[in-house]
C-alpha positions as a Markdown table, in Angstrom:
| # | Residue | x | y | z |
|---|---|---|---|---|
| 1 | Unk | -57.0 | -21.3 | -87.8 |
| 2 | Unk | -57.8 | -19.0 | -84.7 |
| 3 | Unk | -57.1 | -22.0 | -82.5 |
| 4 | Unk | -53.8 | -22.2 | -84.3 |
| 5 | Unk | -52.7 | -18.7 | -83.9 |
| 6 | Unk | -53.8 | -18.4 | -80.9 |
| 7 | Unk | -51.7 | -21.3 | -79.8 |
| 8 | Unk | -48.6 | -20.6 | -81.8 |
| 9 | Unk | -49.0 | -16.7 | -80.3 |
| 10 | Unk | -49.4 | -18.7 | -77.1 |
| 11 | Unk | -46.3 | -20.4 | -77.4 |
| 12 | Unk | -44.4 | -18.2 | -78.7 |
| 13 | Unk | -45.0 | -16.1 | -75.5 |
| 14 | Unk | -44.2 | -19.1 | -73.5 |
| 15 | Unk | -40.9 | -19.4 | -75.6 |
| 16 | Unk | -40.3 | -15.8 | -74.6 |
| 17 | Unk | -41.4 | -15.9 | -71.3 |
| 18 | Unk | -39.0 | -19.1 | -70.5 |
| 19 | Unk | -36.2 | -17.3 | -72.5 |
| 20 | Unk | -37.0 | -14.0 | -70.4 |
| 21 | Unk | -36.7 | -16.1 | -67.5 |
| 22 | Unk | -34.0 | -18.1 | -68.1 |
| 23 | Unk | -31.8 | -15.0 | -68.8 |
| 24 | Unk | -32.7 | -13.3 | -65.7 |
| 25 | Unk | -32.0 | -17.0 | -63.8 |
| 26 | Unk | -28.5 | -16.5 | -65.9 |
| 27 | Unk | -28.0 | -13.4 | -65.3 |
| 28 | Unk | -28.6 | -13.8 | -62.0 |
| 29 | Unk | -26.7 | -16.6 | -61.4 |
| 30 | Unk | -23.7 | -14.6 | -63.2 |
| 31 | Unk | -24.4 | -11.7 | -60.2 |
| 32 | Unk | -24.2 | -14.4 | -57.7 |
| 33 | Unk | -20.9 | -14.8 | -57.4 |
| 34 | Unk | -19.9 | -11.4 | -58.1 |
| 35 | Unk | -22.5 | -10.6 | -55.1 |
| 36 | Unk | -20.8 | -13.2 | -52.6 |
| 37 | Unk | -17.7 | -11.8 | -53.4 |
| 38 | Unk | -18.5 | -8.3 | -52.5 |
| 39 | Unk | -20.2 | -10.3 | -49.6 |
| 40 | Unk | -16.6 | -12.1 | -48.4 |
| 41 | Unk | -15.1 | -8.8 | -48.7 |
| 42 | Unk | -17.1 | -7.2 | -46.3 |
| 43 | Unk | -17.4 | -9.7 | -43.8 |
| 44 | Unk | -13.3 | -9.8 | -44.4 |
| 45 | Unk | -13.1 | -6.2 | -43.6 |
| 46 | Unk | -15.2 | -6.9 | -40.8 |
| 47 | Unk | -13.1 | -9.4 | -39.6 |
| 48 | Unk | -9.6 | -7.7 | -39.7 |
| 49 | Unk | -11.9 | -4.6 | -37.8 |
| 50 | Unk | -12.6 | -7.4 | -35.1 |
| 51 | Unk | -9.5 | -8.9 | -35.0 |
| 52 | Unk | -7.8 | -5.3 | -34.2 |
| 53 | Unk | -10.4 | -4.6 | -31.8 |
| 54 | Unk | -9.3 | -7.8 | -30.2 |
| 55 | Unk | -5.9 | -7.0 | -30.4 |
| 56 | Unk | -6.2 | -3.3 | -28.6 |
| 57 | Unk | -8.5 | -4.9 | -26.1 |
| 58 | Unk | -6.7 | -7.6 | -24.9 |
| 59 | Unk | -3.7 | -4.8 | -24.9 |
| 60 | Unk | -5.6 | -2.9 | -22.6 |
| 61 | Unk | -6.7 | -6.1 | -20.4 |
| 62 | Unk | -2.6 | -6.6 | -20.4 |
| 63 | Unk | -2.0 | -3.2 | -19.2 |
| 64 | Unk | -4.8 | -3.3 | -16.3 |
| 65 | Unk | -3.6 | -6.5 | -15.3 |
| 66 | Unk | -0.2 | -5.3 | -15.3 |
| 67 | Unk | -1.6 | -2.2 | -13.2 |
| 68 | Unk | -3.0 | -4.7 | -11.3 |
| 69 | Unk | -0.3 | -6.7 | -10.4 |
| 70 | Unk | 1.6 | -3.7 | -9.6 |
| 71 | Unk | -1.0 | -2.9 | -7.1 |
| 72 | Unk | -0.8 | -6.3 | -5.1 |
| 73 | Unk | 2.8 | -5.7 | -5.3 |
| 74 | Unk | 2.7 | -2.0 | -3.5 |
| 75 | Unk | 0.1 | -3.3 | -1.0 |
| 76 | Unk | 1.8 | -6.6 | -0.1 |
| 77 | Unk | 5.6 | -3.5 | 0.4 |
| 78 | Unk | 3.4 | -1.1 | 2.8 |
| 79 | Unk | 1.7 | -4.4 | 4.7 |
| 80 | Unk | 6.0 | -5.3 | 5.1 |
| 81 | Unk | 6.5 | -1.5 | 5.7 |
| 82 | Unk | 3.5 | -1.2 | 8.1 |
| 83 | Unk | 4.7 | -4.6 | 10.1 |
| 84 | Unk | 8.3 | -3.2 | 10.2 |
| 85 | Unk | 7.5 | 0.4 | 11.5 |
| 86 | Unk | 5.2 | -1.3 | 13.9 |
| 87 | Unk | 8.3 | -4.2 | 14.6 |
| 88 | Unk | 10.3 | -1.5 | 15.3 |
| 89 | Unk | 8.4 | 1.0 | 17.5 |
| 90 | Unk | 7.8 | -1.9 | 19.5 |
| 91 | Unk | 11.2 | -2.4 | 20.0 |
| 92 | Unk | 11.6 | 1.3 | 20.5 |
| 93 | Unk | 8.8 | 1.1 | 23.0 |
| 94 | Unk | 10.5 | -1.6 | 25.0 |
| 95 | Unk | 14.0 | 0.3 | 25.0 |
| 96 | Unk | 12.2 | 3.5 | 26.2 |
| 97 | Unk | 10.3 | 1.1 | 29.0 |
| 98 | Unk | 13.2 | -0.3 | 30.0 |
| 99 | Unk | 15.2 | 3.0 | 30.1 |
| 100 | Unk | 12.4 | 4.8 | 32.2 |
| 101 | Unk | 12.8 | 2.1 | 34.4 |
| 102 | Unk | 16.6 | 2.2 | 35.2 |
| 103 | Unk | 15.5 | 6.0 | 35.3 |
| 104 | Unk | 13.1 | 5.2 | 38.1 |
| 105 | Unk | 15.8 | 2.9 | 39.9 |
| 106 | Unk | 18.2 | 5.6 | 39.6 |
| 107 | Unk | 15.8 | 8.4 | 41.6 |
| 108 | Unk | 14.7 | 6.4 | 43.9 |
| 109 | Unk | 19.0 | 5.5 | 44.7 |
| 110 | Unk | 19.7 | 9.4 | 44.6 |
| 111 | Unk | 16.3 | 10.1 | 46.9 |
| 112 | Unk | 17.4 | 7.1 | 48.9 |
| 113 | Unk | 21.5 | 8.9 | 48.8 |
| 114 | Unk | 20.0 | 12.2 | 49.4 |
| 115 | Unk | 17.9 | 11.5 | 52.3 |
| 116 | Unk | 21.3 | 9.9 | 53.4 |
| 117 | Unk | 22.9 | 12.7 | 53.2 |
| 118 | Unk | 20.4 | 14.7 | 55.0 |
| 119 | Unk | 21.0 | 12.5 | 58.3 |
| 120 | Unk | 24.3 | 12.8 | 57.5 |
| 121 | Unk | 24.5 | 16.4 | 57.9 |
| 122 | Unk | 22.4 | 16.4 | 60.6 |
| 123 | Unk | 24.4 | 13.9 | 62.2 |
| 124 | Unk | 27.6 | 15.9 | 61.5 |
| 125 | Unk | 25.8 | 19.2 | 62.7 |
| 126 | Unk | 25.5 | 17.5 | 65.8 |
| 127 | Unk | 28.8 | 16.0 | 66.2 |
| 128 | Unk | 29.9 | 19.9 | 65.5 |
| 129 | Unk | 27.9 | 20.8 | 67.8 |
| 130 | Unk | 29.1 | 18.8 | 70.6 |
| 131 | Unk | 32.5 | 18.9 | 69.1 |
| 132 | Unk | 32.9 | 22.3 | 69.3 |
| 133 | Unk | 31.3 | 22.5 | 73.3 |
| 134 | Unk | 33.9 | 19.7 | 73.9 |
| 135 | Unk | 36.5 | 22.4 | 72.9 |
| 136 | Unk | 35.0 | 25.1 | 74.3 |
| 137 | Unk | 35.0 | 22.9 | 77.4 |
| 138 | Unk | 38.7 | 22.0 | 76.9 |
| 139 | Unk | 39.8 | 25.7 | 76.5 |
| 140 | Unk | 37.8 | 26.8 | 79.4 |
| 141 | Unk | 39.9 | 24.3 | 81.1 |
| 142 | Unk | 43.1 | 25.0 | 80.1 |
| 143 | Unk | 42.1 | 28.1 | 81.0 |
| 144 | Unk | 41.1 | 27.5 | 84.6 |
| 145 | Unk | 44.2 | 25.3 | 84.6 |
| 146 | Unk | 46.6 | 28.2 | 83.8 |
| 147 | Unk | 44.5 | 30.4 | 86.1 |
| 148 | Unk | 45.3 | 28.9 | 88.5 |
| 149 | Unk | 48.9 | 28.0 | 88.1 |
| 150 | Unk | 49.3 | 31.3 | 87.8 |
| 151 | Unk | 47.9 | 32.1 | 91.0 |
């Protein structure tokens, strides 16, 4: 009879052990879903938080290569200004070349008219010169002339 109560205690703690078990694998299973839900919804949350991460990042990689573009874009104007202003002082330079030059042709014509003149005057002093002894001559002659009709 021991052997028989022993064994029906026996099983009857084996009943409760299965049923013990078999509610916690219930209740478990019940959780289950509940705790994948709860799971979804975070890694939803997490999600959208990417997602609008993504969004303001790539907004910010816009921007920069906006700024970026707009860089090249003021670099490539000052290389057109730089050639320009360079373009154009060259021409300036050849203008000013050319100007000092007719400048230099210029003195060297009114050294050339100067030194011209200089003869000139000496030439003329002469001719004055002799011109006025060739009058001085011609009065002294008159002179000797009427002198000596007079007489």
């Amino acid at each position: 009879m021991l052997t028989y109560a022993y064994n029906h205690e026996t099983s009857n703690n084996h009943e409760e052990l299965s049923f013990a078990n078999q509610q916690l694998i219930l209740q478990a299973l019940s959780n289950m879903p509940l705790q994948l839900q709860q799971k979804e919804k975070t890694l939803q949350i997490e999600n959208t938080k990417l997602k609008n991460e993504n969004i303001e990042l790539q907004s910010q990689l816009n921007k920069l290569e906006n700024k970026h573009q707009e860089l090249i874009n003021e670099i490539q104007d000052l290389r057109q200004l730089v050639k320009r202003v360079y373009q154009e002082g060259e021409v300036q330079i050849q203008y000013q070349k050319q100007k000092n030059q007719q400048l230099e042709y210029k003195n060297e014509s009114l050294t050339k008219a100067l030194v011209n003149l200089q003869n000139n005057l000496e030439t003329f002093a002469q001719l004055k010169n002799l011109s006025d002894f060739f009058d001085g001559n011609e009065i002294q002659e008159k002179n000797l002339i009427e002198n000596a009709s007079i007489q």
